[in-house]
N, C-alpha and C positions, 0 to 999 in steps of 0.2 A: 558356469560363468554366465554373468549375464548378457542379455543383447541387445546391443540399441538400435533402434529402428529410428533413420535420419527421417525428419517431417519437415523439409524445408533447408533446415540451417546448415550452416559450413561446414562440410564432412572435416574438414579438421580437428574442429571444434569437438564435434562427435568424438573422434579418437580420443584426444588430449582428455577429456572429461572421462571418459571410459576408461584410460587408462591409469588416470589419479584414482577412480574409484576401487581399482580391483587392489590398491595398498591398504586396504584398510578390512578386517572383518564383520563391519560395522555396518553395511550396508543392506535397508530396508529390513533390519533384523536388530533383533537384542532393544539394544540403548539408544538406536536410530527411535524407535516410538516414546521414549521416554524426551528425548528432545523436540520432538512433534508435538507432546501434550505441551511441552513449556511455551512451543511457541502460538500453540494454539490460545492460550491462557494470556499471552501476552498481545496479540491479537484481540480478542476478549476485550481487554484493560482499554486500547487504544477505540473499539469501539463504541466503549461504554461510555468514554471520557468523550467523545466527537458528535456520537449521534444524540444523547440525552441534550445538546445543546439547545434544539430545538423546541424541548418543554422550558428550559433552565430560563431561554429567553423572555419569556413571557412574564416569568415571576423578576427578570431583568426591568422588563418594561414596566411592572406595578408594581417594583419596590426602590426601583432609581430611575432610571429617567423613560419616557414613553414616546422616544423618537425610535420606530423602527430601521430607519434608515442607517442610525449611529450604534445601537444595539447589533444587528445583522455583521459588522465590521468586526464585533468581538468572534462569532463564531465563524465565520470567515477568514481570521487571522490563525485560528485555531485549525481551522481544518486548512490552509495555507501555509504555515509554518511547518505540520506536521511535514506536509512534503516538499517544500523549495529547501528544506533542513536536508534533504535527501544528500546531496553531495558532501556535506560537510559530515552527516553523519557514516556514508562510506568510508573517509576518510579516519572517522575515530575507530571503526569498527576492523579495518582493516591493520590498522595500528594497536587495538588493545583487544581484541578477537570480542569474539559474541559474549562470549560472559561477563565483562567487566562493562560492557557496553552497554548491555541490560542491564545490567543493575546502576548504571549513572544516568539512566531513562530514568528509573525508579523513583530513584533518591531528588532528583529534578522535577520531576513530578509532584510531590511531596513538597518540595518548595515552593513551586508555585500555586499552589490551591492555595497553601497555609497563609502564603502574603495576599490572595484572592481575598481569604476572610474577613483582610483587615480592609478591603475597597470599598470607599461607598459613592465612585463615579467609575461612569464609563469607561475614561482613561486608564482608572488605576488597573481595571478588569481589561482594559485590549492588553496592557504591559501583564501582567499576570497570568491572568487565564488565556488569553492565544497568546503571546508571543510565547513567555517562560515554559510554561505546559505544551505548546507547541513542538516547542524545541522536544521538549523530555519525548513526547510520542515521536516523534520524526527519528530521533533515534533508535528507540527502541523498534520501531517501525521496518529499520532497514536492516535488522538480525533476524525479528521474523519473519522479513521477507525470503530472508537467504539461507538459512538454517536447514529448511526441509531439501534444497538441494544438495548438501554439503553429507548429507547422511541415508538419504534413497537416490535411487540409479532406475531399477526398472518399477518401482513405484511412483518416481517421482511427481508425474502431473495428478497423481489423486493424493500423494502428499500434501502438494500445494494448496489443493484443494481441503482440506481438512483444516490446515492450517489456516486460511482467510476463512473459513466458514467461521473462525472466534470474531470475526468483526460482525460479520453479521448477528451472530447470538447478540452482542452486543446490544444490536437494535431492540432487546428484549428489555431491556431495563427500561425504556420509556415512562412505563407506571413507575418503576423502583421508584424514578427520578422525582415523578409526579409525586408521591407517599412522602421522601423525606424532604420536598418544600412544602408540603402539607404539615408537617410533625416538625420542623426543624427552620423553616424558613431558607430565606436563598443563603444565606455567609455557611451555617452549620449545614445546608448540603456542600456547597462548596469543602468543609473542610474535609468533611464525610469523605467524599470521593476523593482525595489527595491520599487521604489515607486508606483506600480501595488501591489507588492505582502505584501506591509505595510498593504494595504486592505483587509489582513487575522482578523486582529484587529479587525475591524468591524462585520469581520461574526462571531469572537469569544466571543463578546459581546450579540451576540443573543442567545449564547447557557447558558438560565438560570440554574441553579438549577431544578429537577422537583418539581412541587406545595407542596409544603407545607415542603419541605426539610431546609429549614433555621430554622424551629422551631421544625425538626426532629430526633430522632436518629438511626443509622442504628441497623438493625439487630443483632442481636449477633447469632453465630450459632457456634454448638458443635462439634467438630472430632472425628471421628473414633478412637484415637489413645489417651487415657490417660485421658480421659473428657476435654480434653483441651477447652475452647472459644477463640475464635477469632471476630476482626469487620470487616465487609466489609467497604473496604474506600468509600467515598462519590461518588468519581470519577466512580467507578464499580456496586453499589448497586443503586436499589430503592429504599424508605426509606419508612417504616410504620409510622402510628399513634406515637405521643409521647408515650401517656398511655400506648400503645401494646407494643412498646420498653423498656419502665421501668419495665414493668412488666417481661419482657422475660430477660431483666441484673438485677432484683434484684433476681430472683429463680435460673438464671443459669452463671451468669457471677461474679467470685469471681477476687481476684489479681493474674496476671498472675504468673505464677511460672515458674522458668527460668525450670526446665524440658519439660513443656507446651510450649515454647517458642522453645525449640530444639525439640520439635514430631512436632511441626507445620512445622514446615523447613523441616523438614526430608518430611512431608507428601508431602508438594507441589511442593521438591526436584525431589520425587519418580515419581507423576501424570506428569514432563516436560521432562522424561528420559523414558516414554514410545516409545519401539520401532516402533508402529504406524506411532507415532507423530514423530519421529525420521524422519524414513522415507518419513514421508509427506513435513519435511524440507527438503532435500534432493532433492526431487522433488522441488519445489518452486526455490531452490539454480539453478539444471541445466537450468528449466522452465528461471531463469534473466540471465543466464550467454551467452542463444541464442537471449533472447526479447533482448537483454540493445546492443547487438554487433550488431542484423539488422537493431534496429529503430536509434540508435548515423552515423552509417556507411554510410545510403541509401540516404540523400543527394548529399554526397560527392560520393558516387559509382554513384548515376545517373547522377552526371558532367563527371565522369569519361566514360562515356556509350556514353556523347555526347547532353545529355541535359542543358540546360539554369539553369542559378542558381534561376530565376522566378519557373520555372517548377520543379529544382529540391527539393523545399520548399511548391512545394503544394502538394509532395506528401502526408508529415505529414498532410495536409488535408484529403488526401484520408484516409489515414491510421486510422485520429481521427474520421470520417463519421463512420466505421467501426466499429471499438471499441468503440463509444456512442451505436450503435446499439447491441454490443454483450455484452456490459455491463449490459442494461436492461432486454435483452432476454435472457441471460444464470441467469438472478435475478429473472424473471419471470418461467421459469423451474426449477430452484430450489426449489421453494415453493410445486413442487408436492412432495407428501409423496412418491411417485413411484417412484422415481426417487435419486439414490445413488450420492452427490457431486463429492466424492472420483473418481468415475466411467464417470462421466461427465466432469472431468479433466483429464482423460484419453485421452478420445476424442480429448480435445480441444488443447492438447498438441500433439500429436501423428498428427494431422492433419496440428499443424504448422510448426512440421520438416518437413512432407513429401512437404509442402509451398517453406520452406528456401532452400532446398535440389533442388526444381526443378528450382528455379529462375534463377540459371545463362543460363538454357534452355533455357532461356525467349527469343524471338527478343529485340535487343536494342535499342529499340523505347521508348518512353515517356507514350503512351497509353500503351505498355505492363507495364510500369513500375507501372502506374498509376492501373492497375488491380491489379497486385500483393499487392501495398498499402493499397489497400479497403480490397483485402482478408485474408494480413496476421494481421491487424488491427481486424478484424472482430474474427480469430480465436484466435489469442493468446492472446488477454487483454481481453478476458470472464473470464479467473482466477480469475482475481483484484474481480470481483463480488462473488468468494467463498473464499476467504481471511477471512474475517469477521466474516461469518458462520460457517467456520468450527473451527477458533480460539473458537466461543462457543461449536460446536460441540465435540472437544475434552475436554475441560475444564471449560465449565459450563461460565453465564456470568460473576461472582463473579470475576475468572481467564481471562476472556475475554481481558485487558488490557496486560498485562501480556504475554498471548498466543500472540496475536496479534506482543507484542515487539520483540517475539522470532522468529517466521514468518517475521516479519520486519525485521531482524538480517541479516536473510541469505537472502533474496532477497538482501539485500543490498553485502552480499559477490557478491551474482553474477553481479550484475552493476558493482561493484567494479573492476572485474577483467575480466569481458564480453570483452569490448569495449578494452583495449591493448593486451588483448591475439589475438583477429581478427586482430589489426594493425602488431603486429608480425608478424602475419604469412602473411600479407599482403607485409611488407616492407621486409623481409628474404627471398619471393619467386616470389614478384614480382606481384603475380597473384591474383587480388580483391577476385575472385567468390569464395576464399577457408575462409572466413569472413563466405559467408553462408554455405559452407559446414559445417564450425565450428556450426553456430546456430542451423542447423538442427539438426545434430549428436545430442547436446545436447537436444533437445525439445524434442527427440524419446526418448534418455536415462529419459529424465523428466516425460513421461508416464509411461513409465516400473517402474520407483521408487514410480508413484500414485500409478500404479497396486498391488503392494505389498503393500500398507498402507492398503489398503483393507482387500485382506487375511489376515494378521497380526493382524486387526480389530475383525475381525472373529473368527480368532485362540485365541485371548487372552479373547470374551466373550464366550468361550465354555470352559474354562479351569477354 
């Protein structure tokens, strides 16, 4: 049997999760890694399609219009949609489970590149390429969020971690990107990559049901609040024995009563307006508002510095080398029960302002450039690998989908409004380096909002 070791969160939480897990023989074994690759892959998809923005733009700027300002809104909607889609996309996912979810990422995706091919304004590409494609990654986005917890228990946080390490590979195609607007111009890379990221489908047809869940029924479990029952949807729960299910809705699961229906809202109202969890969003929001303006901008700033548009596209290499690495390794230290998440994103934020803040120090040379990419890669995308964890840590897996969409929410405010807040102050003053001023300031402020989810943590299990 396995053992959980609490790091914080609601020993409830702890049980409930542990004990959906032991229904199932599926756990950190067998088919559990086969749905780890899929989500890994579709992770992959969703960073391919987010970070090559940053070359794609360029050949935006010198093949339709050459206002930075209005260009930057495309990949800002792109990488804002993906996640302010977060909530709506829990809701589909929970409703039609990860398979089917994934694969209408896919098929969404596919459509929107394809009607991209046919743009030849800005507008037609923000409706297209960020909003439509937005959408399709947001969805797909919030299955591979959720997936590696649904199928690992005592592997889970180096799951996680494996699992976001595809966004960062991601950041490998930079060249790809560069090569097919070289051979293909901007519309045929655009379609090109539609039909890359159609091959979400396929990895979301790998993600089955867990064994014996077609002829299962979920749990039923009791609230706190009025004897009310509730089910866990398919998409969120493990699923028990038939016999053990019927048995547990026929002694405790009667017709819901719309009172039951209003203390269950109110209940799970209450558990996503803890000021914790308040604050941990908060954090995450400043954490995209600095990531989404240095990774969209440092292309374009290292042409600006004097480097090659070759060289200025591998730094998203450097950048992805770093973050597969900090992906894994901050998945791999999470698993220690010593070790506080909360507190470890302290770090890893706090260390990429003081990153963002020194680069315009930098010599503006290619090799410096090329260092700062591996390092600020390295530090700021270790978060993506407590995303996951901590959506159950605050909320149990049950809520897992759910928490995850809400986290998705605001990363997605901060993409959203990252990348044209830095061109502002870029094109009003003239002066690139105040882009990372801006990231930095926010990544410091993004630590300080961890620090308090902590205390606050604390404050509210003593009370």
């Amino acid at each position: 049997m396995h053992q959980i070791k609490d790091k914080g969160h609601d020993g409830a939480n702890v049980q409930a999760d542990h004990i959906q897990m032991l229904f199932t023989r599926q756990v950190d074994q067998g088919y559990a890694w086969v749905a780890l690759a899929a989500s890994f892959s579709i992770h992959f998809t969703i960073g391919l399609m987010a970070y090559t923005f940053g070359v794609i733009n360029i050949s935006i700027m010198e093949e339709i219009e050459d206002d930075i300002t209005k260009t930057s809104w495309i990949g800002s909607t792109l990488f804002g949609t993906t996640c302010l889609s977060g909530p709506v996309a829990c809701m589909v996912h929970q409703r039609l489970g990860s398979r089917n979810t994934a694969m209408i990422g896919g098929v969404l995706m596919l459509i929107g590149m394809t009607l991209a091919y046919f743009c030849h304004t800005v507008f037609g590409l923000f409706i297209t390429y960020g909003l439509i494609t937005g959408v399709a990654l947001g969805i797909a986005a919030n299955v591979a969020g959720v997936v590696p917890g649904q199928y690992f228990l005592k592997r889970r946080p180096i799951a996680f971690g494996v699992s976001m390490a595809g966004s960062g590979a991601g950041l490998f195609t930079g060249p790809f990107a560069r090569y097919l607007l070289d051979q293909y111009h901007l519309h045929g890379t655009l379609l090109i990559m539609g039909g890359i990221g159609f091959n979400m489908c396929i990895a979301g047809a790998l993600l089955r049901p867990v064994r014996h869940q077609e002829t299962n029924k979920p749990i039923a479990s009791k609230t706190e609040e009025g004897g009310c029952s509730q089910q866990d949807s398919e998409a969120t729960t493990l699923m028990v024995p038939e016999e053990e299910a019927n048995s547990v809705q026929s002694s405790d699961v009667g017709s819901p009563k719309p009172i039951c229906k209003v203390s269950l809202l109110l209940t799970r109202l209450r558990i996503f307006i803890q000021l914790d969890f308040v604050m941990y969003n908060v954090s995450v929001l400043l954490w995209c508002l600095g990531a989404s303006s240095c990774i969209i901008h440092l292309p374009n700033y290292a042409e600006y510095k004097g480097s090659s548009p070759i060289q200025a596209a591998t730094l998203l290499t450097a950048a992805g080398a770093g973050s597969i690495f900090s992906r894994i390794f901050v998945g791999i230290i999470s698993s220690d029960p010593n070790i506080d998440d909360v507190m470890l994103q302290v770090g890893i934020t706090g260390v990429t302002g003081i990153l963002a803040l020194v680069f315009p120090l930098f010599p503006p040379s290619y090799n410096a450039q090329l260092v700062f990419s591996f390092l600020y890669g390295t530090y700021c995308h270790g978060v993506y690998s407590l995303l996951g964890p901590m959506a159950i840590h605050f909320h149990g897996l049950p809520n897992a989908s759910i928490s995850y969409g809400i986290l998705c929410f605001f990363i997605g405010v901060g993409q959203l409004l990252g990348p044209p807040i830095a061109s502002l102050l870029y094109k009003t003053s003239g002066i690139y380096e105040f882009t990372y001023i801006f990231s930095g300031v926010c990544s410091i402020l993004s630590s300080i909002s961890a620090a308090s989810t902590s205390v606050l943590r604390r404050r509210r299990r003593s009370d």
